[in-house]
PDB file of N, CA, C and O in Angstrom:
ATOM      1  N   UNK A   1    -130.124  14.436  26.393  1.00  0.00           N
ATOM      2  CA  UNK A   1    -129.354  14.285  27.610  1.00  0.00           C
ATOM      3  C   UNK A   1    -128.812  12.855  27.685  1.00  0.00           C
ATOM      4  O   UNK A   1    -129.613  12.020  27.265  1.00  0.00           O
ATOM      5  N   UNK A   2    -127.654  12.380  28.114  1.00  0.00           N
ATOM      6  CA  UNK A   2    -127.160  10.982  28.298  1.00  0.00           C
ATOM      7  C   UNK A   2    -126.860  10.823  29.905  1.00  0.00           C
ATOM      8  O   UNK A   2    -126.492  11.463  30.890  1.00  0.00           O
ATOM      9  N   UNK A   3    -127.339   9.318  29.406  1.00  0.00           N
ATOM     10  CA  UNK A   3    -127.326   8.601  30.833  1.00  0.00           C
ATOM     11  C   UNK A   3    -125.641   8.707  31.267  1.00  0.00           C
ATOM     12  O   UNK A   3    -124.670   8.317  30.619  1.00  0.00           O
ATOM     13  N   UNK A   4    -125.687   9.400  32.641  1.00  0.00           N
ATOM     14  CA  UNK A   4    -124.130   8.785  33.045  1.00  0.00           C
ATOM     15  C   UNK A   4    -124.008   7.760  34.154  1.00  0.00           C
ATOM     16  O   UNK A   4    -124.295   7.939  35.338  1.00  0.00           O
ATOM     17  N   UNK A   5    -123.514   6.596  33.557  1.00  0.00           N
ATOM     18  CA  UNK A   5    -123.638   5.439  34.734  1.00  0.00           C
ATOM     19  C   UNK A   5    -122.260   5.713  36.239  1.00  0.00           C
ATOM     20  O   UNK A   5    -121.110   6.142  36.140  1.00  0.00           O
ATOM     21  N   UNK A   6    -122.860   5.353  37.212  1.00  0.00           N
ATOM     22  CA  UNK A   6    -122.167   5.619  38.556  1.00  0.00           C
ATOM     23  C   UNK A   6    -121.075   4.370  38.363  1.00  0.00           C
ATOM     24  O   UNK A   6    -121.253   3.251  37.882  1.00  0.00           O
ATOM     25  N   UNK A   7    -120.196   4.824  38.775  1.00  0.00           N
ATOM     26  CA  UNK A   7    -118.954   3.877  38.942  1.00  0.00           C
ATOM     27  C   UNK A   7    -118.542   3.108  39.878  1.00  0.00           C
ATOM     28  O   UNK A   7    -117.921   3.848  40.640  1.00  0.00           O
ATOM     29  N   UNK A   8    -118.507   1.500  40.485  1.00  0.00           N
ATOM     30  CA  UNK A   8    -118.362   1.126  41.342  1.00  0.00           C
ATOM     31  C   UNK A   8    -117.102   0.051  41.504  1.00  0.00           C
ATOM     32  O   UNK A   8    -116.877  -0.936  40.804  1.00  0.00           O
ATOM     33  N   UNK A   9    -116.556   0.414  42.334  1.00  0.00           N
ATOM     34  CA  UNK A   9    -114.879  -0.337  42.527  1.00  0.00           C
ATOM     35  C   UNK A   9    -114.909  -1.604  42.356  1.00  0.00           C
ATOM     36  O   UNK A   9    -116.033  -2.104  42.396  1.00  0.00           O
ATOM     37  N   UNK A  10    -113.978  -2.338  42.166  1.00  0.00           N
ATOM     38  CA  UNK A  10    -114.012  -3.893  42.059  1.00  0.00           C
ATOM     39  C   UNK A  10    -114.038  -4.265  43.281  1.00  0.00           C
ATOM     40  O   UNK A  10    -114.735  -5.272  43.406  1.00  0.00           O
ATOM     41  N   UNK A  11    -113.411  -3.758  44.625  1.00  0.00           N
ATOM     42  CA  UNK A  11    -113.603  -4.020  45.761  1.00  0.00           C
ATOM     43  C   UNK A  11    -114.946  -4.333  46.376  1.00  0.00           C
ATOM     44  O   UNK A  11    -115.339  -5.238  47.113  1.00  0.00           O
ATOM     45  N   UNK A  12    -115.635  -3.064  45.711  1.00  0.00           N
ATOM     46  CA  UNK A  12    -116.927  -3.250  46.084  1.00  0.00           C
ATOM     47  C   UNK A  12    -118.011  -4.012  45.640  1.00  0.00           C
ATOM     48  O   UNK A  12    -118.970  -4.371  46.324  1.00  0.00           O
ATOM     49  N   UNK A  13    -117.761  -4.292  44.184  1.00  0.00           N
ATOM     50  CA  UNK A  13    -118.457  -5.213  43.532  1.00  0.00           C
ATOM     51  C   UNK A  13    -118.069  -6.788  44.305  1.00  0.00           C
ATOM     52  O   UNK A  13    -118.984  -7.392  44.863  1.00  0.00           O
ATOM     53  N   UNK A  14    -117.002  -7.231  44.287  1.00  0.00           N
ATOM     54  CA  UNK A  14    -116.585  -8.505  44.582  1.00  0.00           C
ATOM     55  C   UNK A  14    -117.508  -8.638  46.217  1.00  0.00           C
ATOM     56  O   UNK A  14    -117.903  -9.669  46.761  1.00  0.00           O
ATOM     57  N   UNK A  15    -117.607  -7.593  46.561  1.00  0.00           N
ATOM     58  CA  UNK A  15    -118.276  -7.693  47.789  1.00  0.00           C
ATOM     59  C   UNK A  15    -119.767  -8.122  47.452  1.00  0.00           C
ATOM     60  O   UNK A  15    -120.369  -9.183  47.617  1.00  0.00           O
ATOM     61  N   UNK A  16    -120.057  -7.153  47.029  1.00  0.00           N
ATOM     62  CA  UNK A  16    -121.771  -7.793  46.016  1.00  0.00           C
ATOM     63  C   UNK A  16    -121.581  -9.266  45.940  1.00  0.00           C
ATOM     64  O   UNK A  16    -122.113 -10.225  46.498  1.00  0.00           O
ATOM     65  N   UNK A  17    -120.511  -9.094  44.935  1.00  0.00           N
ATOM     66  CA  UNK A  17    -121.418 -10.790  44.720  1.00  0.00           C
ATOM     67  C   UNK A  17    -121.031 -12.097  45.872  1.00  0.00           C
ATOM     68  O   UNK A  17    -121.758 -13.085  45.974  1.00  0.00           O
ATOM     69  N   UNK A  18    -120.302 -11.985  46.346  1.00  0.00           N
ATOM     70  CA  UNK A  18    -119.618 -12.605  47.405  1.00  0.00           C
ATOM     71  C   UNK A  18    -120.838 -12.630  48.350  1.00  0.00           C
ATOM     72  O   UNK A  18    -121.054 -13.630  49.035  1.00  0.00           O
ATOM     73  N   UNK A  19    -121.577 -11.628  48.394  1.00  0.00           N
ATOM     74  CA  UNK A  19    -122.737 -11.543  49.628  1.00  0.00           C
ATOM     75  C   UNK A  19    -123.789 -12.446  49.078  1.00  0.00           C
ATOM     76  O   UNK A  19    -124.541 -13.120  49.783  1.00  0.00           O
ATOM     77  N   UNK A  20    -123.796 -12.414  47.626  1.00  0.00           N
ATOM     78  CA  UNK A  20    -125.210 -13.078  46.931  1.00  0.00           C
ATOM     79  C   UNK A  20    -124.759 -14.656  46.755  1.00  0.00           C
ATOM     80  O   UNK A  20    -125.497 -15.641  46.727  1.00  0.00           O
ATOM     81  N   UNK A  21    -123.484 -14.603  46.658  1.00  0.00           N
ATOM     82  CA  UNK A  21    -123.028 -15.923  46.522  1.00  0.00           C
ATOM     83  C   UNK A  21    -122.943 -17.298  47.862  1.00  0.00           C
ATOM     84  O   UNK A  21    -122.848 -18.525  47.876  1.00  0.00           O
ATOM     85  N   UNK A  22    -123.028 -16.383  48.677  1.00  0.00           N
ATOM     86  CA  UNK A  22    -122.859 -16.941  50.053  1.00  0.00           C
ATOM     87  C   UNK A  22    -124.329 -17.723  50.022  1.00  0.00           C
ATOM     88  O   UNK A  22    -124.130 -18.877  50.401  1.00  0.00           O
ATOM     89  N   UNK A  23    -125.297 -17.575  49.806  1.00  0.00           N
ATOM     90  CA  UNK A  23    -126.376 -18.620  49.732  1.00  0.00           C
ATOM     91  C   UNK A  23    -126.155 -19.545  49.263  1.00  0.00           C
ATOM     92  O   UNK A  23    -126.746 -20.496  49.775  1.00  0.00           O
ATOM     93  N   UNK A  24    -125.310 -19.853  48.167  1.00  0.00           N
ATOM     94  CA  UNK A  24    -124.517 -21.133  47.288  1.00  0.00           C
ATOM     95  C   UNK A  24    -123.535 -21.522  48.040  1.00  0.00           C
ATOM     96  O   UNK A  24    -123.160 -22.563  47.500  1.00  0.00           O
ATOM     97  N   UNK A  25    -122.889 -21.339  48.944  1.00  0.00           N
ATOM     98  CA  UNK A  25    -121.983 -21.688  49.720  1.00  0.00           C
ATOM     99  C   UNK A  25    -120.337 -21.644  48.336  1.00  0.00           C
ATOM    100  O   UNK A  25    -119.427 -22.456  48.171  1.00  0.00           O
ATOM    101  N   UNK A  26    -120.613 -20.468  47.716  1.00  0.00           N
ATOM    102  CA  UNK A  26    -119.469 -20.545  46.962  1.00  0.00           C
ATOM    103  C   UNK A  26    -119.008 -18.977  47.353  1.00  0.00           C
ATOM    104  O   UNK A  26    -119.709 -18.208  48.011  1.00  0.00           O
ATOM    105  N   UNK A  27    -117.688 -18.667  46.810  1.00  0.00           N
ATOM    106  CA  UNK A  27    -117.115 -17.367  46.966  1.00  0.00           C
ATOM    107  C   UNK A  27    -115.809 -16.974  46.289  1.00  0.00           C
ATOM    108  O   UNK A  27    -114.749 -17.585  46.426  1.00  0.00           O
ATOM    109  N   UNK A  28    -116.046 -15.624  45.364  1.00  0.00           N
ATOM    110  CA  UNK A  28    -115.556 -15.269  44.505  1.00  0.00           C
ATOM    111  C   UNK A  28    -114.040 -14.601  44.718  1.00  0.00           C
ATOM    112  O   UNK A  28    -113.822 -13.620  45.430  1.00  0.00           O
ATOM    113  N   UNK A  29    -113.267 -15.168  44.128  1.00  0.00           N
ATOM    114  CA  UNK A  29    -112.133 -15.050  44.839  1.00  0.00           C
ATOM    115  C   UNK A  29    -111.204 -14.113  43.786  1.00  0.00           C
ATOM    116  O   UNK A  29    -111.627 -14.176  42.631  1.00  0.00           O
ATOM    117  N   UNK A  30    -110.164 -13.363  43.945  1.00  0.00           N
ATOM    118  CA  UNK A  30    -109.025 -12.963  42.672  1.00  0.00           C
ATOM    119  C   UNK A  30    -108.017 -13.334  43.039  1.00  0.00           C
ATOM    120  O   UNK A  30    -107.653 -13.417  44.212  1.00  0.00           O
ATOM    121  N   UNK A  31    -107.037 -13.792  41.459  1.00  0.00           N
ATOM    122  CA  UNK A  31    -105.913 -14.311  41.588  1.00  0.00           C
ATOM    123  C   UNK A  31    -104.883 -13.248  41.439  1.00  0.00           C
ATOM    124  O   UNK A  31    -104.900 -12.775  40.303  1.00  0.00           O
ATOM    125  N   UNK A  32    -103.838 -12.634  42.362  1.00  0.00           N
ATOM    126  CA  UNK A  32    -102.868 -12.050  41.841  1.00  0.00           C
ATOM    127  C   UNK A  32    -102.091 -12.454  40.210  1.00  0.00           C
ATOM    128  O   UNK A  32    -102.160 -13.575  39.706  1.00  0.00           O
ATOM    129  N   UNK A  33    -101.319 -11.172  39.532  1.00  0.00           N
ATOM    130  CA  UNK A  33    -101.150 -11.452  38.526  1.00  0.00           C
ATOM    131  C   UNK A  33     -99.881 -12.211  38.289  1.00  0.00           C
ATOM    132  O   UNK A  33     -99.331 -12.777  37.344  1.00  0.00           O
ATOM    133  N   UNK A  34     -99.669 -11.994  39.475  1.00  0.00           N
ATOM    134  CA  UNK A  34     -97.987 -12.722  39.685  1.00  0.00           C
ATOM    135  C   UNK A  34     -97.882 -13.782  40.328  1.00  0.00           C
ATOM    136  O   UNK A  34     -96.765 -14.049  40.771  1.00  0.00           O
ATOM    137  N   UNK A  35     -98.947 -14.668  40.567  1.00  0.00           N
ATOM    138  CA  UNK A  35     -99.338 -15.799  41.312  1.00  0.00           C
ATOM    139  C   UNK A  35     -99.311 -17.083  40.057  1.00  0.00           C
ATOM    140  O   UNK A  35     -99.600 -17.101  38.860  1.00  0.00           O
ATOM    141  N   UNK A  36     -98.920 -17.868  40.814  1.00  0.00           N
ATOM    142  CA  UNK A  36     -97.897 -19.020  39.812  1.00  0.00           C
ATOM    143  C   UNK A  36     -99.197 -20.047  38.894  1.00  0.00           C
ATOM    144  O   UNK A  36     -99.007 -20.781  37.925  1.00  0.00           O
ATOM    145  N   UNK A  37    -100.904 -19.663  39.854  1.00  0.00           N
ATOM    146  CA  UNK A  37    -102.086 -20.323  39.434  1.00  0.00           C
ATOM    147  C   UNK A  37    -102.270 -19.169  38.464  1.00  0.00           C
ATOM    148  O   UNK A  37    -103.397 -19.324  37.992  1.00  0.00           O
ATOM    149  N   UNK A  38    -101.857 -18.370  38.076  1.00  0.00           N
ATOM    150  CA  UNK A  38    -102.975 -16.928  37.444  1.00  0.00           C
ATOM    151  C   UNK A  38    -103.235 -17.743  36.232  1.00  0.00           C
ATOM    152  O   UNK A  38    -104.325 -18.310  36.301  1.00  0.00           O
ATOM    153  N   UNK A  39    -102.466 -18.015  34.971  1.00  0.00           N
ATOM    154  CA  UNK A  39    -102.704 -18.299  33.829  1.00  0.00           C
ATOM    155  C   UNK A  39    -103.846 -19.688  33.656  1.00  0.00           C
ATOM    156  O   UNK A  39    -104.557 -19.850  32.664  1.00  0.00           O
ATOM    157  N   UNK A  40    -103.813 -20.581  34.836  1.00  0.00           N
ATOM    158  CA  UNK A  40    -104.935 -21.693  34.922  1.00  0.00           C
ATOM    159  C   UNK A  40    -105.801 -21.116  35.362  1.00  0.00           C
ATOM    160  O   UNK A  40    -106.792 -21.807  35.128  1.00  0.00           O
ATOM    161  N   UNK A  41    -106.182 -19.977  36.039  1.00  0.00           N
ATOM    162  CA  UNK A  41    -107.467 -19.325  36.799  1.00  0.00           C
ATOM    163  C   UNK A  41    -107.906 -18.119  36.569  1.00  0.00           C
ATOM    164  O   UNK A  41    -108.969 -17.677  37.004  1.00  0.00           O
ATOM    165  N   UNK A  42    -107.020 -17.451  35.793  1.00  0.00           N
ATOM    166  CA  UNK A  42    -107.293 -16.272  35.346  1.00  0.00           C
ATOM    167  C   UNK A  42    -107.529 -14.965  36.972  1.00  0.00           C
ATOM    168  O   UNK A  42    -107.459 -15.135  38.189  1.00  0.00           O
ATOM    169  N   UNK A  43    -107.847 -13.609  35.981  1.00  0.00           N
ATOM    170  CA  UNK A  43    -108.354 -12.902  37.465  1.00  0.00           C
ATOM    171  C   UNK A  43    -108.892 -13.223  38.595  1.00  0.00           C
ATOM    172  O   UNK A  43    -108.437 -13.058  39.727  1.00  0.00           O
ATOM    173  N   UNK A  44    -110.235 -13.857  38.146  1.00  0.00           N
ATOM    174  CA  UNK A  44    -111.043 -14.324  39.713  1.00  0.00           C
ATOM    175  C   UNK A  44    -111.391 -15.729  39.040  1.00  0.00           C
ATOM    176  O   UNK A  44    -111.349 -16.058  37.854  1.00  0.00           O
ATOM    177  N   UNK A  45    -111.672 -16.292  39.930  1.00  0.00           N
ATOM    178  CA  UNK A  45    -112.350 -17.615  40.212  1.00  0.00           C
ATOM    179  C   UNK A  45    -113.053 -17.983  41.565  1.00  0.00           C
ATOM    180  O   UNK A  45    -112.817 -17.612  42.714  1.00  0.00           O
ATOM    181  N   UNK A  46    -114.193 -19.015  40.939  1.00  0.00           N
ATOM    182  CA  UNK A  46    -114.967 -19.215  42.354  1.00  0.00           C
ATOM    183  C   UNK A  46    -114.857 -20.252  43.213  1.00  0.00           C
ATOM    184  O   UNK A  46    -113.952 -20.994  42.833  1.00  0.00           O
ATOM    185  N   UNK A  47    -115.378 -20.633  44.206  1.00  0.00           N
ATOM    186  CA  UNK A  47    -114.637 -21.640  44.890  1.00  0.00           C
ATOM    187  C   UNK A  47    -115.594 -22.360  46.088  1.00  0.00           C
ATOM    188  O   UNK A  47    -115.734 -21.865  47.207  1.00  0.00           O
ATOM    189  N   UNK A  48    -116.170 -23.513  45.683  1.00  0.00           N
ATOM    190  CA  UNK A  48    -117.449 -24.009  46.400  1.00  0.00           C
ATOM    191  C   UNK A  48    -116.701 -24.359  47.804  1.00  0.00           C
ATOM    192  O   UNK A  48    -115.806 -25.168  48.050  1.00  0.00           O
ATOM    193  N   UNK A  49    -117.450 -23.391  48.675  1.00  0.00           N
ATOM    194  CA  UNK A  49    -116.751 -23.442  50.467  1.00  0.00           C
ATOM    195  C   UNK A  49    -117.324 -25.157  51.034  1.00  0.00           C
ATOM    196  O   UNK A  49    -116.569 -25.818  51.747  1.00  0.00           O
ATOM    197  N   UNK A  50    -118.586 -25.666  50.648  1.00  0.00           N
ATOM    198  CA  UNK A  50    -118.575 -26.789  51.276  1.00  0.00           C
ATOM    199  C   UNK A  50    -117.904 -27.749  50.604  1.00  0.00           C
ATOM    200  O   UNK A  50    -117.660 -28.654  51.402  1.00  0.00           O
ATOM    201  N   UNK A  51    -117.366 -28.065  49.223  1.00  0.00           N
ATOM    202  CA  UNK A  51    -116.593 -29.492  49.052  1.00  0.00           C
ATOM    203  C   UNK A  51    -115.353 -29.080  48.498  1.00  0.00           C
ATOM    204  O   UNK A  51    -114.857 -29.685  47.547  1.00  0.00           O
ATOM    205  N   UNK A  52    -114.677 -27.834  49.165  1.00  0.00           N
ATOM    206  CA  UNK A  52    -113.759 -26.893  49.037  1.00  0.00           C
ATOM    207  C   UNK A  52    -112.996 -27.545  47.100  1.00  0.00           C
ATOM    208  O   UNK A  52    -112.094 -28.341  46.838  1.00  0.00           O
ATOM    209  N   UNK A  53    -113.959 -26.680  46.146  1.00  0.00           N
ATOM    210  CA  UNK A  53    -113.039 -27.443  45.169  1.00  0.00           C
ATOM    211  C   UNK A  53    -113.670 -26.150  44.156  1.00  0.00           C
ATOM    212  O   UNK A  53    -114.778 -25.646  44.338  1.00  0.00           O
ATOM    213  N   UNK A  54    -112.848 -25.805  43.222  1.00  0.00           N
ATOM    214  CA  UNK A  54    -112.911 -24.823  42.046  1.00  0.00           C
ATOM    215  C   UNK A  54    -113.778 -25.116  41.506  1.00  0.00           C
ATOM    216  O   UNK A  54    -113.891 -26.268  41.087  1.00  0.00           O
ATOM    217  N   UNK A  55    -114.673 -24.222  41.322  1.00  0.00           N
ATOM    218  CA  UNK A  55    -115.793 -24.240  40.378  1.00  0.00           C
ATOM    219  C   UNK A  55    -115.919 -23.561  38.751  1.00  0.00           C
ATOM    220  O   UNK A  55    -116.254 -24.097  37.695  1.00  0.00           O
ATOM    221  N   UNK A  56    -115.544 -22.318  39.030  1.00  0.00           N
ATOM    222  CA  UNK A  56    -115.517 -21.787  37.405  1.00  0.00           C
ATOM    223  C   UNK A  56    -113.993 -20.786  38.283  1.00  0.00           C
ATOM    224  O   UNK A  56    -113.651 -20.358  39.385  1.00  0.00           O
ATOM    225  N   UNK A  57    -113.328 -20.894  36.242  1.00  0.00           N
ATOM    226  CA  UNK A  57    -112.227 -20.384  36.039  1.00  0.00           C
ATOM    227  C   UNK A  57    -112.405 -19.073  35.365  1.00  0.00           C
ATOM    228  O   UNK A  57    -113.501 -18.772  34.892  1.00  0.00           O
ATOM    229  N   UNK A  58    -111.048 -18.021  35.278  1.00  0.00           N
ATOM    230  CA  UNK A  58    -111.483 -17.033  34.328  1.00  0.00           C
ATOM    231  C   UNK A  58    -113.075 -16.824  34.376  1.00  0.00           C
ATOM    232  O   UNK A  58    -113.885 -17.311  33.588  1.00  0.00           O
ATOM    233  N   UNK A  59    -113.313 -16.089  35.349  1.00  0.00           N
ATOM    234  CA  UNK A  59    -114.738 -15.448  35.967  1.00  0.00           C
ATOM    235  C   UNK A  59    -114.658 -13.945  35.039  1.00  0.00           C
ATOM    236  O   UNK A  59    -113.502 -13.527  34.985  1.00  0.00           O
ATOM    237  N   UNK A  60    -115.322 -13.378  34.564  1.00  0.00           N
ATOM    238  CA  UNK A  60    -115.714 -11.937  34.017  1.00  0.00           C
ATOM    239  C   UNK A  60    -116.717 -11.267  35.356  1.00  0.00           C
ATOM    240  O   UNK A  60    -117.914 -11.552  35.351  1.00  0.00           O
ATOM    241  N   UNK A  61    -116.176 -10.415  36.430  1.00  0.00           N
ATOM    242  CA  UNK A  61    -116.776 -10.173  37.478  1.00  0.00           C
ATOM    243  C   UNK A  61    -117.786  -9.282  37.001  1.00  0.00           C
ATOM    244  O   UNK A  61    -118.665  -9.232  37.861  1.00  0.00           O
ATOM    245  N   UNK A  62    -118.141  -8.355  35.750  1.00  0.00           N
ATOM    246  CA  UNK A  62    -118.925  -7.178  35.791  1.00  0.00           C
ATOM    247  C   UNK A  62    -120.113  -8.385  35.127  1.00  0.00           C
ATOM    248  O   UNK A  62    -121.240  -8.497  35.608  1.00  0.00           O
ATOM    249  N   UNK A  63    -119.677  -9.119  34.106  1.00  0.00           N
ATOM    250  CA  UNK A  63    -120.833 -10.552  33.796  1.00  0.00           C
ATOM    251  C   UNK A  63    -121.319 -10.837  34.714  1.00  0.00           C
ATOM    252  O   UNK A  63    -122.532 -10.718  34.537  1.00  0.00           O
ATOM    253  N   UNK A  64    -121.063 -11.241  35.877  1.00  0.00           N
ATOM    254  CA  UNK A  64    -121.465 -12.324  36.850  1.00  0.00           C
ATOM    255  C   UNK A  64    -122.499 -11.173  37.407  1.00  0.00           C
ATOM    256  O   UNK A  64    -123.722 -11.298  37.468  1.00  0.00           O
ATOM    257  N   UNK A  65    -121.886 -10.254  37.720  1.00  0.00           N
ATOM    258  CA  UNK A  65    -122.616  -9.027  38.454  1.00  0.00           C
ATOM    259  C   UNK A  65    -123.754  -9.165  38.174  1.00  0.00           C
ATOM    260  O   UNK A  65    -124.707  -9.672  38.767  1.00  0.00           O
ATOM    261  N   UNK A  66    -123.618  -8.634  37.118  1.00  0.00           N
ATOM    262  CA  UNK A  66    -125.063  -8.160  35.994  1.00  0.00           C
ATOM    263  C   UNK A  66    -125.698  -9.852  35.919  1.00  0.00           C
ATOM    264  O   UNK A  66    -126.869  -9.806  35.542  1.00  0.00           O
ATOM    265  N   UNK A  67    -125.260 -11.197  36.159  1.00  0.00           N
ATOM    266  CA  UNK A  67    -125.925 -11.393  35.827  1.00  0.00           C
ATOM    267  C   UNK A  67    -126.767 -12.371  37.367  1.00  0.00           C
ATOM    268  O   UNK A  67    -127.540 -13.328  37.374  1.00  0.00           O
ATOM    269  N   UNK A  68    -126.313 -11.775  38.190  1.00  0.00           N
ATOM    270  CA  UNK A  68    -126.543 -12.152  39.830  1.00  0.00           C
ATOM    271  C   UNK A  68    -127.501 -11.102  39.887  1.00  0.00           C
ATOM    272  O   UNK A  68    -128.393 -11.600  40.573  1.00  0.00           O
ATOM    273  N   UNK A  69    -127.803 -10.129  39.628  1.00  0.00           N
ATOM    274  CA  UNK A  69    -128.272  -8.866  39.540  1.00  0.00           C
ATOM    275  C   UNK A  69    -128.044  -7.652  40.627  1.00  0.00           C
ATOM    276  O   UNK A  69    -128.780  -6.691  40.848  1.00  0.00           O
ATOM    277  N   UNK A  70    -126.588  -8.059  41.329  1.00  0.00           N
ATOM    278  CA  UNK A  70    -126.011  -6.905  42.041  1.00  0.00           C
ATOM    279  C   UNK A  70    -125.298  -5.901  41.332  1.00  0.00           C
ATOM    280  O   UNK A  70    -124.338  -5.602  42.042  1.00  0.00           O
ATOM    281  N   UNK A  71    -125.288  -5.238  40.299  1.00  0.00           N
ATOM    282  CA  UNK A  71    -125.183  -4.574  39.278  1.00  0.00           C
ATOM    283  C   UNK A  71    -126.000  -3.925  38.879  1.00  0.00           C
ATOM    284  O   UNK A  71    -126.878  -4.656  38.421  1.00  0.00           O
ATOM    285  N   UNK A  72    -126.245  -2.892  38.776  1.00  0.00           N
ATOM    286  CA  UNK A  72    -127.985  -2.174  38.820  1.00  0.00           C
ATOM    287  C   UNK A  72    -127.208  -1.125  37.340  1.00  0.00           C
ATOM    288  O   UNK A  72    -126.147  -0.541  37.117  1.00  0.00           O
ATOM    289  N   UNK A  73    -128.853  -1.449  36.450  1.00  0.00           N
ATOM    290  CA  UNK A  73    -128.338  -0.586  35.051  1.00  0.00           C
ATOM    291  C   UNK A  73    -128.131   0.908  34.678  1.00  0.00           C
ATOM    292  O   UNK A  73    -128.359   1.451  33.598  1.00  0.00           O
ATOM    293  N   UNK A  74    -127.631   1.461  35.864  1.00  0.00           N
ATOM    294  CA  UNK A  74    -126.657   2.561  36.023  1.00  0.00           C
ATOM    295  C   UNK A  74    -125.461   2.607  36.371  1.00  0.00           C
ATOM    296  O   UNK A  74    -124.802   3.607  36.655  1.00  0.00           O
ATOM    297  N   UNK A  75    -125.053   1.205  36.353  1.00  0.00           N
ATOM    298  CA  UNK A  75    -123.825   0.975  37.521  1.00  0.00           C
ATOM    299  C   UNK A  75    -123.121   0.165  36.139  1.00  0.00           C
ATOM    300  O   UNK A  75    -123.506  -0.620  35.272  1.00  0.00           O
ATOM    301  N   UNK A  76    -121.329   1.164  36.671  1.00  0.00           N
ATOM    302  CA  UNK A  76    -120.814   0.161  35.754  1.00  0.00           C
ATOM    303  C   UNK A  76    -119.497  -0.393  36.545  1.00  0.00           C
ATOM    304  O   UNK A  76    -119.476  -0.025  37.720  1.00  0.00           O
ATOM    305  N   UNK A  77    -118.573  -1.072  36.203  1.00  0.00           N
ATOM    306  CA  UNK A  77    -117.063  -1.017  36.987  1.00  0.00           C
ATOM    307  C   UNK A  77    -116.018  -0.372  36.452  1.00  0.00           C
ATOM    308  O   UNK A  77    -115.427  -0.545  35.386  1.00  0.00           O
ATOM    309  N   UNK A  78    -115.825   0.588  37.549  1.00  0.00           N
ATOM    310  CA  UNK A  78    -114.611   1.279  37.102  1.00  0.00           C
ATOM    311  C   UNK A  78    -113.607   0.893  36.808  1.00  0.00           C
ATOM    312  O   UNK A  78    -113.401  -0.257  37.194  1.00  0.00           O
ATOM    313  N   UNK A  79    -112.591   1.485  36.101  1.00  0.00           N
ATOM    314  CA  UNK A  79    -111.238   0.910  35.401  1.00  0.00           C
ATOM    315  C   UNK A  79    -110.596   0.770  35.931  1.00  0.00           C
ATOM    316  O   UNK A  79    -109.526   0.336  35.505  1.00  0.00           O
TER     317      UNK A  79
END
């Protein structure tokens, strides 16, 4: 029998970690693809709320997930 992992939206994920992240006072943000920062910041990037300044670029959100551990190993992100 194979495992079938449950599928969870990027909406909803970004919410995950955004909730776990909020103890860091940072928050995970996405860049439109047509936004004139995309190619310096890639999809998402994070963004420390108290000394309002970029923290990491080109974020891999299902990485971060998994590795925040709001990502549970049935859970994957849908396409």
């Amino acid at each position: 029998m194979t495992a079938t992992k449950v599928s969870v939206s990027v909406r909803a994920l970004l919410a995950r970690v955004n909730r776990k992240l909020a103890h860091e006072y940072l928050v995970l943000k996405r860049c439109k693809s047509d936004s004139r920062w995309y190619n310096e910041l890639g999809d998402f990037y994070a963004v420390s709320i108290s000394r309002n300044h970029i923290d990491a670029q080109h974020v891999e959100l299902e990485k971060w997930a998994k590795e925040l551990g709001v990502l549970k190993p049935y859970e994957k992100l849908a396409d």
